[in-house]
PQR file with spaces between the fields and no chain letter, atoms N, CA, C, O and H, PARSE charges and radii, in Angstrom:
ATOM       1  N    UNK     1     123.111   97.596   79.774 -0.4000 1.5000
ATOM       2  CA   UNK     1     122.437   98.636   80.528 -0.0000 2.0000
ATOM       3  C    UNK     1     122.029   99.765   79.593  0.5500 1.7000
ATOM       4  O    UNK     1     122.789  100.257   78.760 -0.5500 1.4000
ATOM       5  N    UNK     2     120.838  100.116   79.786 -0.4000 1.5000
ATOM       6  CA   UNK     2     120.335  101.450   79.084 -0.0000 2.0000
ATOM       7  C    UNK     2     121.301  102.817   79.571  0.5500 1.7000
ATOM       8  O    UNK     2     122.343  102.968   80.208 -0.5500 1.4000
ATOM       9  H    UNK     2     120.221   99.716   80.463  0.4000 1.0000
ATOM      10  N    UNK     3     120.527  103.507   79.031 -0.4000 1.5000
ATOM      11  CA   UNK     3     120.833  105.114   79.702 -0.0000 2.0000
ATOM      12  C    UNK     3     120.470  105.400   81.227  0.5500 1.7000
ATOM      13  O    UNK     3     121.127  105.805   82.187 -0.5500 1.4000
ATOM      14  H    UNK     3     119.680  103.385   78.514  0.4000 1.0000
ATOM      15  N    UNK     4     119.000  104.974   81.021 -0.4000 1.5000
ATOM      16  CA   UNK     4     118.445  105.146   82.200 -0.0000 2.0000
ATOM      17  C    UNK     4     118.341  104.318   83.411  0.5500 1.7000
ATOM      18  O    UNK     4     117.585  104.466   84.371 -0.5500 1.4000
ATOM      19  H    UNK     4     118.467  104.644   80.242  0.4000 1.0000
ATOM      20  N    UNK     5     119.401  103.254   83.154 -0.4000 1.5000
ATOM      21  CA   UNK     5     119.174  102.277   83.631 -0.0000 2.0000
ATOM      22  C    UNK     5     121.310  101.489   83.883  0.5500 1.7000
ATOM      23  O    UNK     5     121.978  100.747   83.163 -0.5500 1.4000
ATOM      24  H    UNK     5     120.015  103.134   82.374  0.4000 1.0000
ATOM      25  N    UNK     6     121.601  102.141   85.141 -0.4000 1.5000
ATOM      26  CA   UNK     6     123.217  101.800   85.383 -0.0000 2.0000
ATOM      27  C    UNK     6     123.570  101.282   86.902  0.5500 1.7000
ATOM      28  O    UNK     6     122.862  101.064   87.886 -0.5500 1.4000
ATOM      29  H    UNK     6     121.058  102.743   85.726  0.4000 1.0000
ATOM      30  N    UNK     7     124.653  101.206   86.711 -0.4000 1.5000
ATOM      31  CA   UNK     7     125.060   99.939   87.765 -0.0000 2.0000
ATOM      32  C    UNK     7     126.146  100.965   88.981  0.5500 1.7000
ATOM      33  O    UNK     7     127.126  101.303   88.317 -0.5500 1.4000
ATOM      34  H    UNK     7     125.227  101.383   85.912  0.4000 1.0000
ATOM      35  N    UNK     8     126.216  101.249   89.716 -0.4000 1.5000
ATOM      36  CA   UNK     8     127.408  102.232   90.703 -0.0000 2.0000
ATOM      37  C    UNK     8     127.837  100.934   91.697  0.5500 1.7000
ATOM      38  O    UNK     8     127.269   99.926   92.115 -0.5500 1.4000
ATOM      39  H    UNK     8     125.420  100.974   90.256  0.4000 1.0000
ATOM      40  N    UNK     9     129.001  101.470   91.815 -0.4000 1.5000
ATOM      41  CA   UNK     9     129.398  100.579   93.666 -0.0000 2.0000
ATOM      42  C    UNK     9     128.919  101.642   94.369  0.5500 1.7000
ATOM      43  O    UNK     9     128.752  102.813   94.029 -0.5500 1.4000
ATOM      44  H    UNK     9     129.463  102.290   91.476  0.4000 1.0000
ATOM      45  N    UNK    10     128.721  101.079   95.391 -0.4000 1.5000
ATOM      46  CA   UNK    10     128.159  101.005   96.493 -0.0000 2.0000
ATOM      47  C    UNK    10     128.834  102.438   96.744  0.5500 1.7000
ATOM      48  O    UNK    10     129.761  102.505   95.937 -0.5500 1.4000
ATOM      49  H    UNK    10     128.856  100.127   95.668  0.4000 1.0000
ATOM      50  N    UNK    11     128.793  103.323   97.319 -0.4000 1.5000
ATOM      51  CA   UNK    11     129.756  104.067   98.158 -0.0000 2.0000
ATOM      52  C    UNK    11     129.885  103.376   99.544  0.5500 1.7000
ATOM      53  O    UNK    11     129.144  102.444   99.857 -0.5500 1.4000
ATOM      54  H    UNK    11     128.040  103.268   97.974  0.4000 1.0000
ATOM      55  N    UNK    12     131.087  103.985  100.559 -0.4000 1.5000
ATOM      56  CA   UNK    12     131.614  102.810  101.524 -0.0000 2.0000
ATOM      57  C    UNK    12     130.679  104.159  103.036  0.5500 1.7000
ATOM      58  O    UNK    12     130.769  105.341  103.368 -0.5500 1.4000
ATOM      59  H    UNK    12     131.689  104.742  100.304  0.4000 1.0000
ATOM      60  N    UNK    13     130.085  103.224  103.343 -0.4000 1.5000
ATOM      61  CA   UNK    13     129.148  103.725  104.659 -0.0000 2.0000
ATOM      62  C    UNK    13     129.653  103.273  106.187  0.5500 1.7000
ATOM      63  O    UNK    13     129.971  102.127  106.506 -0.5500 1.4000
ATOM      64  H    UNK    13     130.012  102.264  103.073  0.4000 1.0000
ATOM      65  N    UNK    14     129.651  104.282  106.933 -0.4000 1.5000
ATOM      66  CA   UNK    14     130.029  103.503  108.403 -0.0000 2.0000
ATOM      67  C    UNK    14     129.226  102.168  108.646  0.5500 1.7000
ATOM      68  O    UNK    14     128.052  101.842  108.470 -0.5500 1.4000
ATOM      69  H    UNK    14     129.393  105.213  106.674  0.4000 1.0000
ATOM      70  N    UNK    15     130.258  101.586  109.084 -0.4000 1.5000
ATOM      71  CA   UNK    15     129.458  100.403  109.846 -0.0000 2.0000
ATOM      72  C    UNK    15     129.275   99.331  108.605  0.5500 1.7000
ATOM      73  O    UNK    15     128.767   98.277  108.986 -0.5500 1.4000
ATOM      74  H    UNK    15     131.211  101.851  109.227  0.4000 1.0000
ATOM      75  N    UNK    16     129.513   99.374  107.519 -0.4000 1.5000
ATOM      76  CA   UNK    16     128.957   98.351  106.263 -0.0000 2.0000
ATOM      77  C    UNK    16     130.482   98.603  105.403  0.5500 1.7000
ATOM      78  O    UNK    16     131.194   99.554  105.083 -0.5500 1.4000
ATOM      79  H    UNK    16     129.925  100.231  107.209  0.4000 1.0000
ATOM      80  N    UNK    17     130.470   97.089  105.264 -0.4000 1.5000
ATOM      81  CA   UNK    17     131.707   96.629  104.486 -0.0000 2.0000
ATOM      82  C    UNK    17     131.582   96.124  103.288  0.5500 1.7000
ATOM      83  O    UNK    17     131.282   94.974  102.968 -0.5500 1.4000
ATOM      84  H    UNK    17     129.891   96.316  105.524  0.4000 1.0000
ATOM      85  N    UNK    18     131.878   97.235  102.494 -0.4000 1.5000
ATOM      86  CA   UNK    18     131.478   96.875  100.974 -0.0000 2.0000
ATOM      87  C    UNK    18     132.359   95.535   99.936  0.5500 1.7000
ATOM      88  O    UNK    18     133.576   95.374  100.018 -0.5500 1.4000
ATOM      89  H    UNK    18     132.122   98.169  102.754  0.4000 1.0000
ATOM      90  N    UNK    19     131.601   94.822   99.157 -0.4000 1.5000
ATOM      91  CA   UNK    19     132.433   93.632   98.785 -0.0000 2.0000
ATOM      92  C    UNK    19     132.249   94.077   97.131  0.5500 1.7000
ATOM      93  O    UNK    19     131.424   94.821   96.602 -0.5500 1.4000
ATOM      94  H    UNK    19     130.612   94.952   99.090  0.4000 1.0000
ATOM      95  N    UNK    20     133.280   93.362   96.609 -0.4000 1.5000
ATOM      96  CA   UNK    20     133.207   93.838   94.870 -0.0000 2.0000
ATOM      97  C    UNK    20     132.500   93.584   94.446  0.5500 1.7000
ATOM      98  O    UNK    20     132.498   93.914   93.260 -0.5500 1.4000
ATOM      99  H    UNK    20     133.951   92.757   97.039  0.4000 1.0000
ATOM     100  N    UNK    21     131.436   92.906   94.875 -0.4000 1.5000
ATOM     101  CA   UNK    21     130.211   92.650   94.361 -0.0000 2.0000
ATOM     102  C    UNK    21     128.681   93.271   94.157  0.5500 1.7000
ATOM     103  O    UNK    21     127.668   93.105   93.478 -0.5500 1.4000
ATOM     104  H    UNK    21     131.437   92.638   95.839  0.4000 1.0000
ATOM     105  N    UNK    22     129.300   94.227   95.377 -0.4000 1.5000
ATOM     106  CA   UNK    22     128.346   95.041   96.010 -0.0000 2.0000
ATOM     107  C    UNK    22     127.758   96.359   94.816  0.5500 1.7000
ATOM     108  O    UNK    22     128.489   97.258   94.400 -0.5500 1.4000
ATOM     109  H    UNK    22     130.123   94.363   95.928  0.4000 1.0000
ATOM     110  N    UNK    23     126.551   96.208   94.503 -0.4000 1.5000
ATOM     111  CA   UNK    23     126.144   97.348   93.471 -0.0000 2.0000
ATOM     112  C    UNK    23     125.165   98.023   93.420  0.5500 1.7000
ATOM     113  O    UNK    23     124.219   97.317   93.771 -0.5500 1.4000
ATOM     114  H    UNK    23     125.957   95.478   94.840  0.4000 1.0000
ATOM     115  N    UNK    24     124.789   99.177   93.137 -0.4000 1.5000
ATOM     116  CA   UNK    24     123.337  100.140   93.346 -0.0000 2.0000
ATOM     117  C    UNK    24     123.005  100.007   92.036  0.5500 1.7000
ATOM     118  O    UNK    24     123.922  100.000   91.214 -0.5500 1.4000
ATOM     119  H    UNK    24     125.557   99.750   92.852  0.4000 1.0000
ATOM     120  N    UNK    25     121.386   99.853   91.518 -0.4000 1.5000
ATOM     121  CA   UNK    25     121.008  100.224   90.371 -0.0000 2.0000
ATOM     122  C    UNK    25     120.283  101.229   90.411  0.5500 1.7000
ATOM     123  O    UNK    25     119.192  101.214   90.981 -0.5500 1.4000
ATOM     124  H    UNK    25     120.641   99.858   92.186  0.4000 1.0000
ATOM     125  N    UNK    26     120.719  102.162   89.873 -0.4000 1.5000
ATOM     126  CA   UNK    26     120.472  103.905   89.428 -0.0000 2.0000
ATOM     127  C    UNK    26     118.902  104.086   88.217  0.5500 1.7000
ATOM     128  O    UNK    26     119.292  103.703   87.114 -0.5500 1.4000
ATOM     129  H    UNK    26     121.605  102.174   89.410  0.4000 1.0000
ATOM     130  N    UNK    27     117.878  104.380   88.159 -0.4000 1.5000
ATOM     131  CA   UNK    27     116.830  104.030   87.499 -0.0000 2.0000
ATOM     132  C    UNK    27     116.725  105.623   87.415  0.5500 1.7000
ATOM     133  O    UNK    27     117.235  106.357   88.262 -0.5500 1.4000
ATOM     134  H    UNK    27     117.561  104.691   89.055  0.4000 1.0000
ATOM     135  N    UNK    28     116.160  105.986   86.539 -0.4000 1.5000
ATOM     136  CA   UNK    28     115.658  107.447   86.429 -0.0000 2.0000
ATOM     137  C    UNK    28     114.332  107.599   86.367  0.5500 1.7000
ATOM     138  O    UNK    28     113.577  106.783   85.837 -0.5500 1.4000
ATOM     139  H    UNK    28     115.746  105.390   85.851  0.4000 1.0000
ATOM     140  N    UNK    29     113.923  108.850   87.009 -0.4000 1.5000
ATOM     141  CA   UNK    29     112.412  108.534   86.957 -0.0000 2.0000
ATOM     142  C    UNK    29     111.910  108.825   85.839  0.5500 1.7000
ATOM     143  O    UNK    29     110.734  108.466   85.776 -0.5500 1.4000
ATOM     144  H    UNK    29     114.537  109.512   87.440  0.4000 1.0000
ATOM     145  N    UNK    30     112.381  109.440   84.704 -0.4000 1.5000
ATOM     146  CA   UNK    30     111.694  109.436   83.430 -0.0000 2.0000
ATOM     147  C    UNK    30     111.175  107.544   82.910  0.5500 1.7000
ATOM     148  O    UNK    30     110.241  107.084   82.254 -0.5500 1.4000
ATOM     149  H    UNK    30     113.337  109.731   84.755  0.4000 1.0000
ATOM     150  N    UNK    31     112.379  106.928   83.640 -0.4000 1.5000
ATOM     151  CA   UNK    31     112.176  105.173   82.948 -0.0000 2.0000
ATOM     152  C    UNK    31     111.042  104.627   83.929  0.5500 1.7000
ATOM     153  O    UNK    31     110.171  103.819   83.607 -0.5500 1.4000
ATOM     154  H    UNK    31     113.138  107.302   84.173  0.4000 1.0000
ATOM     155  N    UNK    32     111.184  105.124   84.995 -0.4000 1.5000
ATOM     156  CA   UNK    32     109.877  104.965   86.129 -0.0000 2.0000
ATOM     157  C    UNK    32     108.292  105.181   85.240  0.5500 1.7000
ATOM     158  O    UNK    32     107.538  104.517   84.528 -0.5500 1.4000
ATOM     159  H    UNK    32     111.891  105.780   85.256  0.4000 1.0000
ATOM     160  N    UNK    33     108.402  106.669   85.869 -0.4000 1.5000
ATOM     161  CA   UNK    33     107.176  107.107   85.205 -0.0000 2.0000
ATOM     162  C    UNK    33     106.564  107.116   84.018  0.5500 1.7000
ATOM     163  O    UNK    33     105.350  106.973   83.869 -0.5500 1.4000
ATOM     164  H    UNK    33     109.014  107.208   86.448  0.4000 1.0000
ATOM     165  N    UNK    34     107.599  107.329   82.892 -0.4000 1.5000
ATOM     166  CA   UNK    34     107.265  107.349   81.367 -0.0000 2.0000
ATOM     167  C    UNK    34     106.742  108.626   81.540  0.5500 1.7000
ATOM     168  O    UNK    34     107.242  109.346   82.405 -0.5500 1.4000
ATOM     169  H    UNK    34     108.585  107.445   83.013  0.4000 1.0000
ATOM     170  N    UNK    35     105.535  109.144   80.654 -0.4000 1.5000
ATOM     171  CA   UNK    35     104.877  110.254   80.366 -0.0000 2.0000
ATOM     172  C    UNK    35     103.473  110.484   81.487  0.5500 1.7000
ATOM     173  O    UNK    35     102.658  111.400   81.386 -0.5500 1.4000
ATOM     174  H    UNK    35     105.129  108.559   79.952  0.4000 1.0000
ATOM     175  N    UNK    36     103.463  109.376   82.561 -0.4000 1.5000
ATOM     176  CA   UNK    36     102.634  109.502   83.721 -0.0000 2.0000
ATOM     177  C    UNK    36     102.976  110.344   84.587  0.5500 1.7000
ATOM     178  O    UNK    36     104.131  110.669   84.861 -0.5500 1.4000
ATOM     179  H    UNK    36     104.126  108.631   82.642  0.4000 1.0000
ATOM     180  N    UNK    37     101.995  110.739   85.061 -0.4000 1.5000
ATOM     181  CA   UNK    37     102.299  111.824   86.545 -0.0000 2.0000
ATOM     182  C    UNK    37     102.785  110.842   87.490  0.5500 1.7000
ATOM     183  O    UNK    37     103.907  110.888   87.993 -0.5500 1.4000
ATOM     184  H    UNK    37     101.057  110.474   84.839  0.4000 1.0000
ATOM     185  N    UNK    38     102.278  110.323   87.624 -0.4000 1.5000
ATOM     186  CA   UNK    38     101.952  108.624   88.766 -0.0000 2.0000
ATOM     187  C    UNK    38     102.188  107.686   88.779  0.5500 1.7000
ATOM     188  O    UNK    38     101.053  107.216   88.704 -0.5500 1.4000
ATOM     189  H    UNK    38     101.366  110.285   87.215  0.4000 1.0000
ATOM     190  N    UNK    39     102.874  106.796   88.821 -0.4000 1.5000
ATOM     191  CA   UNK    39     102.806  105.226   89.364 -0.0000 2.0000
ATOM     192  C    UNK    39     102.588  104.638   90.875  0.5500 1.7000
ATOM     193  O    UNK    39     103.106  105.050   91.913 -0.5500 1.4000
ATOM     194  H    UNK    39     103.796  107.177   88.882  0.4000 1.0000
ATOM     195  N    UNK    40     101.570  103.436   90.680 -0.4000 1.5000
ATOM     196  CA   UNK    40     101.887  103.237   92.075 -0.0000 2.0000
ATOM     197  C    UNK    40     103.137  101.635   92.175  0.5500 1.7000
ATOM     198  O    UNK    40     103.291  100.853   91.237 -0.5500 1.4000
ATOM     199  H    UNK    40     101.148  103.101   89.837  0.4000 1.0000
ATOM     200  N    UNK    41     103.820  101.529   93.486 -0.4000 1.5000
ATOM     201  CA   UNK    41     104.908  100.686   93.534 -0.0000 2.0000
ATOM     202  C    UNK    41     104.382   99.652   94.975  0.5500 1.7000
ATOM     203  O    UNK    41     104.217   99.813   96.184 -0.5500 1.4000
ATOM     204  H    UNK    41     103.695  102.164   94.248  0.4000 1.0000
ATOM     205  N    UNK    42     104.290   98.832   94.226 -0.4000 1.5000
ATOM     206  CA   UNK    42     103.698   97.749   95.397 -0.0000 2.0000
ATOM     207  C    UNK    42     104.749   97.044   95.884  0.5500 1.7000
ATOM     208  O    UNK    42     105.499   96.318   95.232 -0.5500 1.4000
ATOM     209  H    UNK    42     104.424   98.701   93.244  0.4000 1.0000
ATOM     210  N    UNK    43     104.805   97.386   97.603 -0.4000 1.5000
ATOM     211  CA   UNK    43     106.326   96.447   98.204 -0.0000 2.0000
ATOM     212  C    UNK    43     105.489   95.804   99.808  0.5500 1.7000
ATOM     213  O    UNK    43     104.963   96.324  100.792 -0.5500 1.4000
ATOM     214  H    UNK    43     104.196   97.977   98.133  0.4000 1.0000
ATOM     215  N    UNK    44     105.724   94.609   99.391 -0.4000 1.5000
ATOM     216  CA   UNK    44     105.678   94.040  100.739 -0.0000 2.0000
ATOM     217  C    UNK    44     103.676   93.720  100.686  0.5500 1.7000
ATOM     218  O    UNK    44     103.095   93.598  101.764 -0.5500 1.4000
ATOM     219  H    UNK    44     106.152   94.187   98.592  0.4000 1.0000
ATOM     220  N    UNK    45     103.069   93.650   99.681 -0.4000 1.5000
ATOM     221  CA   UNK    45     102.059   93.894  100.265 -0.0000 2.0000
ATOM     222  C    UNK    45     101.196   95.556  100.119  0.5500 1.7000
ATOM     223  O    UNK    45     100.085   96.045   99.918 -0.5500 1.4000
ATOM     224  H    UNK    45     103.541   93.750   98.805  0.4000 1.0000
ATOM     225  N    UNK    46     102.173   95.808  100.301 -0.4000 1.5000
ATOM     226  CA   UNK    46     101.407   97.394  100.416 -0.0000 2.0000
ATOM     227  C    UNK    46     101.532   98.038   99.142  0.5500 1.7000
ATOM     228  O    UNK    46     102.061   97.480   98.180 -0.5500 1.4000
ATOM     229  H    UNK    46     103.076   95.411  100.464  0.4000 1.0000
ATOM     230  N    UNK    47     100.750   99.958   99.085 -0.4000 1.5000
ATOM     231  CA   UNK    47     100.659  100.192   97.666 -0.0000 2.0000
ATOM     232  C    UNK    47     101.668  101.308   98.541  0.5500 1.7000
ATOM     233  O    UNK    47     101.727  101.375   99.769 -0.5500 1.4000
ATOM     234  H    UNK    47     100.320  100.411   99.866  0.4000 1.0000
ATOM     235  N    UNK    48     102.599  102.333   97.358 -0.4000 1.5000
ATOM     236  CA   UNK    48     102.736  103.494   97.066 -0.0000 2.0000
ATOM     237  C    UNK    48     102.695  104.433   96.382  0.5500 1.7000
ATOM     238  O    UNK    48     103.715  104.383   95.694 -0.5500 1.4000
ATOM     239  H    UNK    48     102.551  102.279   96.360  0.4000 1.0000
ATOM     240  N    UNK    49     102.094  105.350   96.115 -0.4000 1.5000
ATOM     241  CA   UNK    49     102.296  106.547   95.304 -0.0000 2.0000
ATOM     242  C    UNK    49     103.509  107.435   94.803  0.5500 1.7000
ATOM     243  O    UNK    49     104.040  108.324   95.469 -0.5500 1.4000
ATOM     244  H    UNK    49     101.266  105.391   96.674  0.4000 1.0000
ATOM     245  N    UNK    50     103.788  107.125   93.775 -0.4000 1.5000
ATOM     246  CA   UNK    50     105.229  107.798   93.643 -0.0000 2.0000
ATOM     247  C    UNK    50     104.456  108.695   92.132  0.5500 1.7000
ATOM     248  O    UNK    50     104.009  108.187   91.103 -0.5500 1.4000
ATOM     249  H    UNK    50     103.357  106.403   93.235  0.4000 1.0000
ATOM     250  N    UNK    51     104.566  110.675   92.672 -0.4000 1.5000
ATOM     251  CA   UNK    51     104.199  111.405   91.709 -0.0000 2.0000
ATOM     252  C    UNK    51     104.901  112.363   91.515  0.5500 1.7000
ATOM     253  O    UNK    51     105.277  113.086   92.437 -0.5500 1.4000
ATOM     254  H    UNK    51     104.928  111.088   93.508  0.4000 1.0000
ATOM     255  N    UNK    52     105.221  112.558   90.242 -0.4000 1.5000
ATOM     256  CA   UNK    52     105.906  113.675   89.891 -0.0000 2.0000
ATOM     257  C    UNK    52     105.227  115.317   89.851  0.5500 1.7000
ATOM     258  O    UNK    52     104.338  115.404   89.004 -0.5500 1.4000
ATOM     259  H    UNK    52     104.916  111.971   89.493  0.4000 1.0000
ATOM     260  N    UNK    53     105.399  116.146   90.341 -0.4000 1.5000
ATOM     261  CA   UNK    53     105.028  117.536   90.796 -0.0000 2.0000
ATOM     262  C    UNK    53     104.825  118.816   89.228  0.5500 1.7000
ATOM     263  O    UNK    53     105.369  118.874   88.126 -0.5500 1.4000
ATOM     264  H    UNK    53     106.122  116.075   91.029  0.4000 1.0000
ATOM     265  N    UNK    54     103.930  119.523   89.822 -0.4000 1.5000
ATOM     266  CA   UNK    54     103.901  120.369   88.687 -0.0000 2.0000
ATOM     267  C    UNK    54     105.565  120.849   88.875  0.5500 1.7000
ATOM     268  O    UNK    54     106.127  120.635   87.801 -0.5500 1.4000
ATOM     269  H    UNK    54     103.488  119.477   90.718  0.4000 1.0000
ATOM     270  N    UNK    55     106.199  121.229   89.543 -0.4000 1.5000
ATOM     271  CA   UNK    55     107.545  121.840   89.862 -0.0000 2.0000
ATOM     272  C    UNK    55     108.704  120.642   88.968  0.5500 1.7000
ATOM     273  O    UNK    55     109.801  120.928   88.489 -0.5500 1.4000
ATOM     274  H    UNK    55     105.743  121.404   90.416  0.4000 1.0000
ATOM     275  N    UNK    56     108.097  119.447   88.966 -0.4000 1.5000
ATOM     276  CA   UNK    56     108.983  118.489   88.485 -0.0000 2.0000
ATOM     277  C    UNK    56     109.805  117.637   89.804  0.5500 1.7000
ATOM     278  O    UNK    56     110.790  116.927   89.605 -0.5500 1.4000
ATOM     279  H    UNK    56     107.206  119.215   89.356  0.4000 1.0000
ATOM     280  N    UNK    57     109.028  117.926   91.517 -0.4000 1.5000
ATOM     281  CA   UNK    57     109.615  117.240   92.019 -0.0000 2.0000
ATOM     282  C    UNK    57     108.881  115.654   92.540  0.5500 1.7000
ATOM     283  O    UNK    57     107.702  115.405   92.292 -0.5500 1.4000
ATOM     284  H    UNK    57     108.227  118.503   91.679  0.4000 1.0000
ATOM     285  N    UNK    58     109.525  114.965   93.066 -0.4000 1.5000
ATOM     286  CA   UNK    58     108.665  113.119   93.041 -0.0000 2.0000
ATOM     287  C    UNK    58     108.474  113.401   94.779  0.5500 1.7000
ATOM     288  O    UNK    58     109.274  113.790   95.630 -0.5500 1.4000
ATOM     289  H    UNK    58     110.483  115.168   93.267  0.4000 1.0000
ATOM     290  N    UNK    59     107.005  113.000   94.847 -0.4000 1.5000
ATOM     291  CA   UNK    59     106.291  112.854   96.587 -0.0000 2.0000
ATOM     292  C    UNK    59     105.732  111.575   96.061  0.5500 1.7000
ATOM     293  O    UNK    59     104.980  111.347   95.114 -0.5500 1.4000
ATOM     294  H    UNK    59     106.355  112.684   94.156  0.4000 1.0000
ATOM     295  N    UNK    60     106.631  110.376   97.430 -0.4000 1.5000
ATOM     296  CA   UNK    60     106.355  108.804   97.650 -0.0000 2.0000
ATOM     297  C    UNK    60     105.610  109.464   98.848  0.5500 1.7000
ATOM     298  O    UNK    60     105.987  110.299   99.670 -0.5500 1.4000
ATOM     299  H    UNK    60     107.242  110.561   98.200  0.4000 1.0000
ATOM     300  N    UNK    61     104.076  108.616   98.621 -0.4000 1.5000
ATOM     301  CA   UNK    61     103.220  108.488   99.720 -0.0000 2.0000
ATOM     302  C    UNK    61     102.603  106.890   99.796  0.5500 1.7000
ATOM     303  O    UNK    61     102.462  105.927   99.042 -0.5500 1.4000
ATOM     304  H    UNK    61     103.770  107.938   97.954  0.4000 1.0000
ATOM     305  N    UNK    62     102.328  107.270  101.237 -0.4000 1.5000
ATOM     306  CA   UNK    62     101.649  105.370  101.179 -0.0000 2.0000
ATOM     307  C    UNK    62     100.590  105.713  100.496  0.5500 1.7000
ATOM     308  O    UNK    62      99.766  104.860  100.165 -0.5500 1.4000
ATOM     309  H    UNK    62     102.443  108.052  101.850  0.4000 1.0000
């Protein structure tokens, strides 16, 4: 695993029963974006806009 790029358990949520297997991968948006304002992220078919802000904050739009 990189820096930007790590493995967490799960935290334990009502209703969902976490197994040791169970894991989140943590991505940073510097490894996202790189030196782009923008990427778009295609799921399902569809596009999204994921941009980073003059402020430095990220707005996902369809």
């Amino acid at each position: 695993m990189t820096e930007n790029n790590k493995h967490f358990p799960l935290p334990s949520l009502a209703g969902y029963n976490n197994t040791a297997t169970d894991k989140i991968t943590v991505i940073s948006s510097e490894a996202l974006l790189g030196p782009q304002q923008r990427i778009i992220i295609r799921h399902q078919n569809e596009e999204y806009h994921l941009r980073r802000t003059k402020n430095g904050k990220l707005i996902l739009t369809k």
